[in-house]
C-alpha positions in Angstrom: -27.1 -28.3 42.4 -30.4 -26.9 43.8 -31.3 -26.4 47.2 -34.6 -28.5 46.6 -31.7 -31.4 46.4 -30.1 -30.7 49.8 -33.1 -29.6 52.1 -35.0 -30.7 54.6 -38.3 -31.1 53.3 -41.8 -30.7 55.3 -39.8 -29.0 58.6 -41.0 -28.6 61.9 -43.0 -25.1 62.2 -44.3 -22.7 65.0 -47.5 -21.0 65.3 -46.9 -17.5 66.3 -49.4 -18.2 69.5 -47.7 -20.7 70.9 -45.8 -20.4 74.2 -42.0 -20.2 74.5 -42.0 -23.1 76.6 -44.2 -25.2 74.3 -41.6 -23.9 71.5 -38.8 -25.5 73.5 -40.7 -28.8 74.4 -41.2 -29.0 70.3 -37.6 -28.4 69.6 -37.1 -31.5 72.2 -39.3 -33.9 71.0 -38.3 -33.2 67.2 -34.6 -33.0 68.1 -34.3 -29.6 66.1 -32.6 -26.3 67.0 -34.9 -24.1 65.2 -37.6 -23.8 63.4 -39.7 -21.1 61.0 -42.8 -19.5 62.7 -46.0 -19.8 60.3 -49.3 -18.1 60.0 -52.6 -19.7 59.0 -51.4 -19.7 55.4 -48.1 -21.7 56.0 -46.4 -18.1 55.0 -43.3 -17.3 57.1 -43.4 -14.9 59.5 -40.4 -15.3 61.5 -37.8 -17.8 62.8 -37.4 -18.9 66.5 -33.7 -21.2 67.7 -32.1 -22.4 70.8 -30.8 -18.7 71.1 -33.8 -17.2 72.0 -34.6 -19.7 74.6 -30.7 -19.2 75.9 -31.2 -15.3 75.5 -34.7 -15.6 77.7 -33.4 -17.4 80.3 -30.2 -15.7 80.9 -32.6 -12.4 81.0 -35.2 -14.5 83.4 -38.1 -13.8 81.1 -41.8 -15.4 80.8 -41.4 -18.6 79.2 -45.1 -18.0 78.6 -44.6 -16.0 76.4 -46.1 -16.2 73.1 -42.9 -17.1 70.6 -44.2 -14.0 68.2 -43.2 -11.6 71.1 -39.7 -13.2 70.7 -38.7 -14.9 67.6 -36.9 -13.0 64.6 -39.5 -10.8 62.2 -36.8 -10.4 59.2 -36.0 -14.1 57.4 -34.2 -14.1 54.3 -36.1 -17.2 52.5 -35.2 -19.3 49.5 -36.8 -20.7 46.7 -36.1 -24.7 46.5 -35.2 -24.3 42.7 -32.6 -21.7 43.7 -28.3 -23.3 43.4 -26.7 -24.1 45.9 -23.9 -21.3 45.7 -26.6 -18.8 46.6 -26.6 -20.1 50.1 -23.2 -20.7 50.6 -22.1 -17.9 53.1 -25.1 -18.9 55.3 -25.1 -16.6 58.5 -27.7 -18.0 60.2 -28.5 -21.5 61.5 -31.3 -22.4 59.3 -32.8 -20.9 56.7 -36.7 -21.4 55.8 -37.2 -22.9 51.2 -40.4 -21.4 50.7 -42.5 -21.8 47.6 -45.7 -20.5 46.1 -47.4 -23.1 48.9 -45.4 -21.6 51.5 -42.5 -23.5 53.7 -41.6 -26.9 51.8 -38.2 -27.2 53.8 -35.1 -25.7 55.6 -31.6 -25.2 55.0 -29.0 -25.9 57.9 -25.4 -25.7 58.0 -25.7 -29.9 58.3 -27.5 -30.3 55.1 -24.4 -28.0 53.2 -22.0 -30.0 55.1 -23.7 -33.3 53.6 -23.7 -31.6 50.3 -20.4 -30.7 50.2 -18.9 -33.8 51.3 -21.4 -35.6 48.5 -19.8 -33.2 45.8 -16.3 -33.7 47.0 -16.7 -37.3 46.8 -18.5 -37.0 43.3 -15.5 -34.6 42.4 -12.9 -37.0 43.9 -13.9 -40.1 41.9 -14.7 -38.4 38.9 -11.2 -36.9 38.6 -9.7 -40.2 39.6 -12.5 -41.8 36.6 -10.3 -39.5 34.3 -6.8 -39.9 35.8 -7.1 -44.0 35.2 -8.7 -43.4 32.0 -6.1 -41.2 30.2 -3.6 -43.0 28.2 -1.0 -41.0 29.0 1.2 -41.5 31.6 0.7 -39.4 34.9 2.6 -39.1 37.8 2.6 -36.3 40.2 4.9 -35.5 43.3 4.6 -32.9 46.5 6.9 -30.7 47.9 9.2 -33.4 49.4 9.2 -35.7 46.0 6.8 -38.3 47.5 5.1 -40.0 44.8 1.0 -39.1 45.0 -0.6 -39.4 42.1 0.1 -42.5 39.9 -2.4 -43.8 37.2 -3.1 -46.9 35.5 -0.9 -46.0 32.6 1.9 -45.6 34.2 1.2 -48.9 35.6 0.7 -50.3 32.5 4.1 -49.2 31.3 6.3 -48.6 33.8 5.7 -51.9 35.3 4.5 -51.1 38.8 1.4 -50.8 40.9 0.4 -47.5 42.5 0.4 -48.8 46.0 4.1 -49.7 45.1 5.3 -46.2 45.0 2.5 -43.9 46.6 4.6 -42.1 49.3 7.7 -43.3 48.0 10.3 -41.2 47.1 10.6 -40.5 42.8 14.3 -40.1 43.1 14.4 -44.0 44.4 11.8 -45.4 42.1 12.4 -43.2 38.9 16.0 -41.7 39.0 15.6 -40.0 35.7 12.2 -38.2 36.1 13.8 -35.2 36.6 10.7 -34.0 39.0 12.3 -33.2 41.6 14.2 -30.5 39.8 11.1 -29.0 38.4 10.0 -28.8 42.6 12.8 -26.9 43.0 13.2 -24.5 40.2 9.7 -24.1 39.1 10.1 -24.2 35.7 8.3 -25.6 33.6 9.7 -28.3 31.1 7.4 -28.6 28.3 8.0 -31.9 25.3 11.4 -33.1 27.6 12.9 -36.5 26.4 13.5 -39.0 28.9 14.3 -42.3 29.7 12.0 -44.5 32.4 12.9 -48.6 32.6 15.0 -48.5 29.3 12.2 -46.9 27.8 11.8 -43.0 26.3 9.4 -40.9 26.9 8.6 -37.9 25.7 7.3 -35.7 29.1 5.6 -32.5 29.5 7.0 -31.1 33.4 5.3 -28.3 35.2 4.9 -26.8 39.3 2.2 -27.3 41.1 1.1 -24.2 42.6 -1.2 -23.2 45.6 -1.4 -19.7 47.1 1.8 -18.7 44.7 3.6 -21.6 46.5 5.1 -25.0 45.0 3.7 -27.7 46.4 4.7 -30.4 44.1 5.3 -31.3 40.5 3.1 -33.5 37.9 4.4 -35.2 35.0 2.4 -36.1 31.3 4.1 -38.6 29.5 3.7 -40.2 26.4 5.6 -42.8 24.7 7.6 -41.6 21.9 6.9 -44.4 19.1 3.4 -43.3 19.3 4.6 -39.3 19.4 7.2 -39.7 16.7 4.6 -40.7 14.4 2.0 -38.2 15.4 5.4 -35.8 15.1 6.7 -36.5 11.5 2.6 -36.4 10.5 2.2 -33.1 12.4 5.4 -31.8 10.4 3.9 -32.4 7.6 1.2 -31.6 7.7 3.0 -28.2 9.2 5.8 -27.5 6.4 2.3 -28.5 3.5 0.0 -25.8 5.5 3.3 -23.2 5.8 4.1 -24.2 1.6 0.0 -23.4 1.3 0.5 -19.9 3.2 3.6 -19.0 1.3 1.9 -19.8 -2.2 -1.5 -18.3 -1.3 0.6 -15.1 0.4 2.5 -14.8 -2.7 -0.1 -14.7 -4.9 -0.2 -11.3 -6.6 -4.0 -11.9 -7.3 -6.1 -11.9 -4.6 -7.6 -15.3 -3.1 -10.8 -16.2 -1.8 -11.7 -19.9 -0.5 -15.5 -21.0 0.6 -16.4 -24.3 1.6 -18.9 -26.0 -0.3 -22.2 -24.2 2.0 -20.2 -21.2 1.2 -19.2 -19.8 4.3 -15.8 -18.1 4.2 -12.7 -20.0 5.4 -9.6 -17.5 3.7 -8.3 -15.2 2.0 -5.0 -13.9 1.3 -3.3 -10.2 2.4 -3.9 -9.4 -1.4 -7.7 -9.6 -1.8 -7.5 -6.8 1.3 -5.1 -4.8 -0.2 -7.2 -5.1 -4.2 -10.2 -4.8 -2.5 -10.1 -2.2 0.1 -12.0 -4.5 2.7 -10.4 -6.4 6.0 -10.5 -9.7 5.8 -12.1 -10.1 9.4 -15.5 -8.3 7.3 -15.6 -12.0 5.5 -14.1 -14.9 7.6 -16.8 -16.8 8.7 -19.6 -15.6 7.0 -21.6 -16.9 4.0 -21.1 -15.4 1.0 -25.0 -14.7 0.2 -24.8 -12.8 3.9 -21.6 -10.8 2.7 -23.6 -9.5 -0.8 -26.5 -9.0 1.3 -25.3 -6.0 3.2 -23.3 -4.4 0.2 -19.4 -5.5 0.9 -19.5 -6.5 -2.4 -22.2 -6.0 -5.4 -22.7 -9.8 -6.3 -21.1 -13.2 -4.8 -19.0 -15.0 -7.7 -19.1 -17.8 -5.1 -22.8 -17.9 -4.8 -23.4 -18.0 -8.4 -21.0 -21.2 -8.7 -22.1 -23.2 -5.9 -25.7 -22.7 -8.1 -24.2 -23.2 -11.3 -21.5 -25.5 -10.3 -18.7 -24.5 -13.0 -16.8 -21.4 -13.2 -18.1 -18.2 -13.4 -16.3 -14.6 -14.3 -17.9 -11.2 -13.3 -16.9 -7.9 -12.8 -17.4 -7.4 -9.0 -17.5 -3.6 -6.6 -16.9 -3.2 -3.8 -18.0 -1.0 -1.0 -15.0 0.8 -1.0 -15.4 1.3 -4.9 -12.6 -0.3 -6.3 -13.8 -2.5 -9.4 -12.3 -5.8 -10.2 -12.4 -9.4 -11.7 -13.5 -12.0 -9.8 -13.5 -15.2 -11.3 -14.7 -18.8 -9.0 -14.0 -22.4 -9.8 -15.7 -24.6 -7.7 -13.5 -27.9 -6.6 -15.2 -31.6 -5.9 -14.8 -34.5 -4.0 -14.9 -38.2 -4.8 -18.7 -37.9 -4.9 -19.0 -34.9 -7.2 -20.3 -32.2 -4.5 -18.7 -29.0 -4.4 -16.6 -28.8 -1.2 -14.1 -25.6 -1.8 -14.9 -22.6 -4.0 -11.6 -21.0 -5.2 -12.2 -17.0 -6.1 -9.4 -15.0 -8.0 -9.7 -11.4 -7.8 -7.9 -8.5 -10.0 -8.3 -5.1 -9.7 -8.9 -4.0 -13.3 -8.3 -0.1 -12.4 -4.5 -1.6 -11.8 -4.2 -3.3 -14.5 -5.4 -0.4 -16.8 -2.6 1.6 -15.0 0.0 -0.7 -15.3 -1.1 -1.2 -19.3 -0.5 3.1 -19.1 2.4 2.4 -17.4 4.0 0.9 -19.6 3.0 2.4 -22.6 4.5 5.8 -21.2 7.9 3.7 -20.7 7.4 2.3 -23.9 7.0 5.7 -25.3 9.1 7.5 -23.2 12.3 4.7 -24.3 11.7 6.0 -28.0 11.6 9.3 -27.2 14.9 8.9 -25.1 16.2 6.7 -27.8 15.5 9.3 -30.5 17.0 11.8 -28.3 20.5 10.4 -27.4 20.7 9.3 -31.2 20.3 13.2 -31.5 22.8 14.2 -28.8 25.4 12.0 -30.1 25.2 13.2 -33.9 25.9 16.8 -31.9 28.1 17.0 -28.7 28.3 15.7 -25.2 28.7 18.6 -23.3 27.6 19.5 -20.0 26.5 23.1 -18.9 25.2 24.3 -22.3 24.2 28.0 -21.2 26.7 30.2 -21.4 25.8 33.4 -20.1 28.2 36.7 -19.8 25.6 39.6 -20.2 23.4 41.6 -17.8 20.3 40.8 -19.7 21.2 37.1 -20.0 21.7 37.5 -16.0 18.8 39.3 -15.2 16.7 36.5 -17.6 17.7 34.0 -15.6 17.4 35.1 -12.6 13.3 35.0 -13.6 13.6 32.1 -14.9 15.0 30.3 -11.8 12.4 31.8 -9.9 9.4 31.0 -12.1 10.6 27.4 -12.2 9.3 27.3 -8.8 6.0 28.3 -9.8 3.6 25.4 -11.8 2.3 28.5 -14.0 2.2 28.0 -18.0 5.4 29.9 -19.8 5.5 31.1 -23.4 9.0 31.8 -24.2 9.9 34.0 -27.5 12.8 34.8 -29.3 14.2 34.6 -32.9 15.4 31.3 -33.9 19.2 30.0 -32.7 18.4 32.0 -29.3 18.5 29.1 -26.8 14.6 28.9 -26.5 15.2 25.0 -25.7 17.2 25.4 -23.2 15.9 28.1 -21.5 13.2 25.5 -21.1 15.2 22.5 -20.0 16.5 25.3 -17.5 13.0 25.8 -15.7 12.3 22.1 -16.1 16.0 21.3 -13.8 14.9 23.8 -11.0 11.5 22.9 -11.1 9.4 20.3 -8.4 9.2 17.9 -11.5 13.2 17.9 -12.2 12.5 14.3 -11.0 10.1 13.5 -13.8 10.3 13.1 -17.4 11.0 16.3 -19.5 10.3 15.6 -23.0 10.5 18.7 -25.9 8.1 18.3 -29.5 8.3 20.5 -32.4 5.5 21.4 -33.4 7.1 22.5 -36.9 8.2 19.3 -37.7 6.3 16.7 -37.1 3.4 16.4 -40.0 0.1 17.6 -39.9 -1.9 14.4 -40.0 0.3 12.4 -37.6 0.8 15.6 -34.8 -2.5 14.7 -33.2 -1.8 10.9 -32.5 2.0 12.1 -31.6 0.2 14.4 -28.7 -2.3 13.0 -27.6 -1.7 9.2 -28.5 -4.2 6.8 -29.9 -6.3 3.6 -29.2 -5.9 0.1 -30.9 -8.6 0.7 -34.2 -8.2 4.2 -34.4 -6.3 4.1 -37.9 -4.8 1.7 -40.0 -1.7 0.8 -38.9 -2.6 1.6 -35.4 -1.0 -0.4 -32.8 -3.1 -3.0 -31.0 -2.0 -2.0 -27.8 -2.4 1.7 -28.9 0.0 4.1 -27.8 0.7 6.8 -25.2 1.1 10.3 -26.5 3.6 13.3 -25.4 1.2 14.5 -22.7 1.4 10.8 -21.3 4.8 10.0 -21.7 5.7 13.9 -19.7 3.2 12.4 -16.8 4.3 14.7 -13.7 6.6 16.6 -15.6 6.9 19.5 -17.9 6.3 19.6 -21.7 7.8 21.9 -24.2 5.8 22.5 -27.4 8.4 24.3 -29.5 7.6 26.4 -32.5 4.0 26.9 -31.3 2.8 29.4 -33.9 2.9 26.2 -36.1 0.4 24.5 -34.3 -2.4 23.5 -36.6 -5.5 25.8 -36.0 -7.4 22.4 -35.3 -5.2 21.3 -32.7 -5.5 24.3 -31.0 -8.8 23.8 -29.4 -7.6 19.9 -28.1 -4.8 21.8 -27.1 -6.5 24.9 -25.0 -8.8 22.0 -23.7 -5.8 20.1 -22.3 -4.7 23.6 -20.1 -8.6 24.2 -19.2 -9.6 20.9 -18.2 -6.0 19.0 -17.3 -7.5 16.0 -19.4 -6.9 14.7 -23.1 -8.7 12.1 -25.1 -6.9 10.0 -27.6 -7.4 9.3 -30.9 -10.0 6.9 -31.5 -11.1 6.8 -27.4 -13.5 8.3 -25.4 -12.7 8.3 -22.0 -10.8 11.6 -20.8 -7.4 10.5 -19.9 -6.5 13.2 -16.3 -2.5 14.4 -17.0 -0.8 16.2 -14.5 1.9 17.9 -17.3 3.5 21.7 -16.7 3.6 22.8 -20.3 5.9 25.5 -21.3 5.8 26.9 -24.8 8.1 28.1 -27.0 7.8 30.5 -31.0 9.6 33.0 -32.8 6.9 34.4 -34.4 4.6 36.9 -33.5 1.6 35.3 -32.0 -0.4 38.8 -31.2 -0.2 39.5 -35.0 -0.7 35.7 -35.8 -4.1 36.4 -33.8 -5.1 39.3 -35.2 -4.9 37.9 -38.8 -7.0 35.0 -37.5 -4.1 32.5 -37.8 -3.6 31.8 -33.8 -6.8 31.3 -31.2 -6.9 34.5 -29.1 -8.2 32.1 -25.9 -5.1 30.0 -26.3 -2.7 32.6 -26.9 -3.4 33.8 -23.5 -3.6 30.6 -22.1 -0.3 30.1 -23.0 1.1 33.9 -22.3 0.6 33.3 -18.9 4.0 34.6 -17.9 5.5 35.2 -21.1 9.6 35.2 -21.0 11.6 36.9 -24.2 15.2 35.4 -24.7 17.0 38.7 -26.4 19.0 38.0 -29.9 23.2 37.6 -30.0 23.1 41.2 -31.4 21.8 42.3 -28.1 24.3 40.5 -25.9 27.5 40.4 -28.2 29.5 40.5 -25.0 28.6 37.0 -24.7 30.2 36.2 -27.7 33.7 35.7 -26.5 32.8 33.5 -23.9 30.6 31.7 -25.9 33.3 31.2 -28.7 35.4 29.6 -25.9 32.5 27.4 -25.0 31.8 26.1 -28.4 35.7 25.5 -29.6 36.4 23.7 -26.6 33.4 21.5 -27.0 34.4 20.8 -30.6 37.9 20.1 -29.5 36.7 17.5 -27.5 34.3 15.9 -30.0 36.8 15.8 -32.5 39.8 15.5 -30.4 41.5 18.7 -31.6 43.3 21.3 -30.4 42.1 24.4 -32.3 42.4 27.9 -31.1 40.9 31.3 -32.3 43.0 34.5 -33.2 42.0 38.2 -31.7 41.1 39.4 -34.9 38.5 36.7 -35.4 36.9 37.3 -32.6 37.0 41.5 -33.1 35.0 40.3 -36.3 32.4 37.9 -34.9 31.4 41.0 -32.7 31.1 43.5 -35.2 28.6 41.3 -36.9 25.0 41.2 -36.2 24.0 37.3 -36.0 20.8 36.5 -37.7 20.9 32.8 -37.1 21.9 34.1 -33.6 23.9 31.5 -31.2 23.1 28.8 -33.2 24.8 30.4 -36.5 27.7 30.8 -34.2 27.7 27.4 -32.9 27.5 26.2 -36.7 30.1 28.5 -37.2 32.8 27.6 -34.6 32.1 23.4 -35.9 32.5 24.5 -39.8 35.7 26.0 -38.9 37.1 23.5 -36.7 36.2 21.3 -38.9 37.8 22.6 -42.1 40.8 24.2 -41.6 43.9 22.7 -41.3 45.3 25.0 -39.1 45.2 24.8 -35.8 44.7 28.6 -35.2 41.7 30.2 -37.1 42.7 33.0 -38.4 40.5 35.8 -40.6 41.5 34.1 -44.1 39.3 30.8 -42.8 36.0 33.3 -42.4 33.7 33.2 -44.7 33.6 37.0 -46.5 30.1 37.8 -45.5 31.3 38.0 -42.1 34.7 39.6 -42.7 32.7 42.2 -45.2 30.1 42.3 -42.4 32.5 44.5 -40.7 32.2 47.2 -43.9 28.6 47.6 -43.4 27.9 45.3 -46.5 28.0 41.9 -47.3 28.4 42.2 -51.1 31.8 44.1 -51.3 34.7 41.5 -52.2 38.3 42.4 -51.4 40.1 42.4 -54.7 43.9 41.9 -54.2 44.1 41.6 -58.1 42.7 41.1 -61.5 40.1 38.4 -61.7 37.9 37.1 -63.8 34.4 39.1 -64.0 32.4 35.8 -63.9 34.4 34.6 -60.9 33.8 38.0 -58.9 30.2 37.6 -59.5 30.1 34.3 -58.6 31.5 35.0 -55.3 29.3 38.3 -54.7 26.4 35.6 -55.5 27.5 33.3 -53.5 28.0 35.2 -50.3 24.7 36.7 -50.6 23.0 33.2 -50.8 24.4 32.3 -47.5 23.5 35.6 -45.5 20.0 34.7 -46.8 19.4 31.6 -45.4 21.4 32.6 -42.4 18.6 35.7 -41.6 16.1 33.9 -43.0 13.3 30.6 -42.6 12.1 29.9 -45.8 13.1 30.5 -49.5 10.1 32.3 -50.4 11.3 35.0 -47.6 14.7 35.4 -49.1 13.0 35.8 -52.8 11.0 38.5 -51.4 14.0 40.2 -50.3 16.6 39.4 -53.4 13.4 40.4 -55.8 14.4 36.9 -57.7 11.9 33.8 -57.8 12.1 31.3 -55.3 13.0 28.5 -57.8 16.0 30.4 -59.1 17.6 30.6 -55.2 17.0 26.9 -55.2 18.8 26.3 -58.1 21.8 28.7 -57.2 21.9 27.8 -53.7 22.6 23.7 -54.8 24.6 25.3 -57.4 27.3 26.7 -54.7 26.2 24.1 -51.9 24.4 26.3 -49.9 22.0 24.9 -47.1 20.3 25.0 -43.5 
């Protein structure tokens, strides 16, 4: 309200020349108690009352006095289009509504009395306008349980006028309202069933407060046919909005839903999490606005509100993820687009999960191949067996450089426990956790080794797998690799392979994108890679790649004080495998450490199984040895004990056939042992199948 609605308008005004006394004769005549004082201009200069006529004549002053000499200089004035409010708190008695035309009314504390009672009245009906005109019951009760408010529904249905119960008491007229309890506990009582006149009701209860004090209690009531319908509706409507959630929450895609103008209305917790983006960035906004400022690259739901039919792109984000979005757009019974309906896939996911698995895939064959391997030898547990200073000392550094993520080259002759020396710095290592997966590099062929490292994509050969396949370097992802028998590594391989500990990154076979591993790779050769190098048949930058911190696992002949304890070990795992109950004489056992061990612990593991295996005693005794190693002892291997006469061919035979098998215990390959015997290669084939001699 305005105060050009509750003024005065064209007030009585002084000149600032006139006389007190014609001042007060005005104020008679024009039954006012004060008016503004004007100049020439109709500008406000001033106000004089009745209280500066009281104050001059309790003081006995002039009353010819001119009223400028006495009225009040400061006046706060108004502007008529100014509210109401602003004027409120008035102070004074009246207060000059001024305008670019100067005074055009007054303000006294009678015309904000008529105001306020014209208001209250206004407010009055209009809130009894609304109390009669809700369908809903109403029925309100003060401090006492007098009945004050009662509308025309509850006239309507409870059967009785207001003027009926006004000021009576609810308890009398409507036992079961339960009002009166809500006056005196002050709770409120929110959807309440009750029964009024053999009718229920379903009633919403709550305090009336003023000043943090009850003063009463209302009631809203509604009948319950009516609500039960709205309720089973509402439920629903409810458990088919909850099912919605639930599907749309589950969704392992995200979901993105636009109305038909394409303004956002959901999306699901999984469209945040693929994208990278909170969902308050898009609710609400159109989908042209959200591409516009670069939350993502292009709208799939613009293009099919413009195409209307599906559409698939590849979609980025701000954050930089990159996914598939794909729209369809869904119509109503006039064939307009009302709902757009977005999946979204992260692709960089997917491609991990198709990694994913192809590492378990690959890492299932490679376990599979290796417990077929384990079970065709034994099941032991601890399989170092270590009795010797050196062997001590070794592992000792080992331990300690399993800590380390540094590249290891171990060396050795063959049999010396190279493998498990490695399998050792992989158990104490960070990545004990992580797959630890061992190639030899001798014995896997030529043309298939780089595929078997590195792994291939779907094309790359014939035969290739359409999926493609993870190689070793994937399938030991976060843990440690052992390339055994490096020196056999292929001269071509060896650059991929120095690339791999430069750049931490391989590319398959038939690819091109770099593939980033995260693999400890410890090597393992019993040849002489310095000499390999210097004849040009090992890559000098990768030899020192690799011979980072080199580690050299010292022969049986260096460490035969091992050999009784590792005896022990390896006839009580045989024991076990075959279920026997074997045992070793003295003697044996002064012979197994006066001989020297070429094929090193794994000639003596070899050993320990032959024997086990074919004597039918159950103590091994020196007759079950075979006479290299007893002659060992003589500081020949040739000599034969002769306990009598013999045929010459026999003896010969024997001598033959005993240096056959210290051969191809000392050495790799037949063209070795030729070298050695001064024979041709073919004839040691021949009379090595001749007395059943092999590896």
């Amino acid at each position: 309200m305005k105060l050009r609605d509750v003024m005065t308008p064209d007030p009585v005004t002084l000149r600032p020349e006139q006389t007190c006394r014609e001042a007060a004769a005005v104020f008679i005549n024009s039954q006012v108690d004060g008016a503004p004082v004007v100049d020439e201009n109709n500008r406000v200069i001033g106000l004089f009352t009745k209280t500066h006529l009281f104050r001059m004549i309790s003081r006995e002053m002039d009353m010819s006095l001119p009223v400028s000499e006495v009225m009040t200089r400061e006046v706060k004035t108004w502007h008529p289009d100014e509210d109401l409010e602003e004027v409120l708190n008035l102070e004074l008695g009246r207060l000059p509504v001024v305008d670019e035309n100067g005074v055009v009314g007054i303000i006294t504390r009678g015309n904000l009395l008529q105001a306020f009672f014209e208001l209250y009245r206004n407010v009055s009906v209009e809130l009894d306008t609304i109390i009669n005109s809700t369908y809903n019951l109403i029925v309100s009760v003060d401090k006492q349980g007098r009945i004050r408010v009662f509308n025309k529904s509850a006239e309507k249905f409870l059967g009785r006028t207001a003027e009926e119960v006004q000021g009576k008491n609810v308890v009398e007229m409507f036992p079961t309202s339960g009002l009166i309890d809500v006056v005196q506990t002050g709770k409120i009582e929110p959807v309440q069933k009750i029964e009024l006149n053999n009718r229920y009701y379903i009633s919403n209860r709550s305090p009336i407060m003023k000043d943090g004090e009850i003063i009463g209690a209302v009631a809203v009531l509604q009948d319950i046919s009516e609500l039960e319908n709205i309720s089973r509706e509402l439920q629903y409507v409810k458990e088919l909005n909850e099912e919605l959630d639930a599907i749309i929450e589950s969704s392992f895609d995200g979901l993105y839903i636009a109305d038909g103008n394409g303004t956002t209305l959901r999306l699901n917790k999984a469209f945040e999490r693929i994208t990278g983006i909170d969902g308050k960035e898009f609710l609400g906004r159109n989908v042209d606005d959200i591409a516009r400022d670069g939350i993502v690259s292009e709208s799939v739901s613009s293009l099919v509100l413009k195409r209307k039919e599906p559409v698939t792109i590849i979609q980025e984000t701000k954050t930089g993820k990159t996914t598939l979005a794909t729209g369809n757009p869904v119509f109503d019974k006039n064939g307009n687009i009302f709902r757009v309906v977005c999946n979204v896939r992260d692709i960089t996911e997917l491609n991990m999960l198709k990694q994913e698995l192809e590492q378990v895939r690959g890492l299932s064959e490679h376990y599979e191949t290796q417990l077929h391997t384990l079970r065709l030898q034994y099941a032991g547990s601890d399989k170092l067996v270590i009795n010797s200073a050196k062997m001590r000392d070794l592992m000792g550094t080992v331990i300690r450089l399993a800590q380390v993520d540094s590249t290891i080259l171990i060396t050795g002759e063959s049999g010396t426990g190279k493998e498990l020396i490695a399998e050792t710095i992989h158990k104490y290592s960070a990545r004990k956790e992580e797959p630890f997966i061992k190639v030899n590099c001798g014995a896997i062929p030529e043309n298939l080794l780089e595929s078997e490292l590195f792994g291939y994509e779907f094309g790359a050969f014939t035969g290739a797998r359409r999926e493609g396949k993870a190689g070793y370097f994937e399938l030991a992802k976060k843990g440690t690799l052992f390339l055994d028998e490096i020196g056999d590594l292929p001269f071509n391989l060896q650059v991929k392979l120095l690339r791999v500990l430069q750049n931490k990154e391989i590319v398959r076979v038939g690819g091109s994108k770099p593939l980033e591993v995260d693999v400890r790779i410890v090597a393992g050769t019993n040849r002489n890679l310095l000499e390999m190098v210097r004849n040009k048949e090992f890559r000098e930058d990768l030899y020192y790649r690799l011979n980072v911190v080199p580690i050299h696992v010292p022969p049986l002949r260096d460490r035969k004080e091992e050999i009784p304890a590792l005896v022990a070990h390896f006839l009580h795992l045989f024991n076990r495998k075959y279920r026997l109950r074997k045992s070793i004489s003295p003697e044996v056992i002064d012979i197994f450490m006066g001989y020297d061990w070429p094929g090193n612990v794994r000639e003596l593991e070899n050993l320990i199984e032959r024997l086990v295996v074919i004597t039918p005693r159950d103590i091994l005794t020196r007759e079950d040895l075979p006479s290299h190693l007893v002659n060992a002892n003589r500081g020949n291997a040739a000599e034969v004990t002769v306990t009598g006469i013999i045929p010459l061919r026999e003896a010969v035979e024997s001598v033959e056939r005993q240096i056959l098998e210290k051969a191809y215990a000392k050495y790799r390959t037949t063209r070795q042992m030729a070298r050695e015997l001064k024979i041709d290669a073919s004839t040691i084939v021949r009379k090595a199948a001749r007395y059943g001699i092999s590896r």
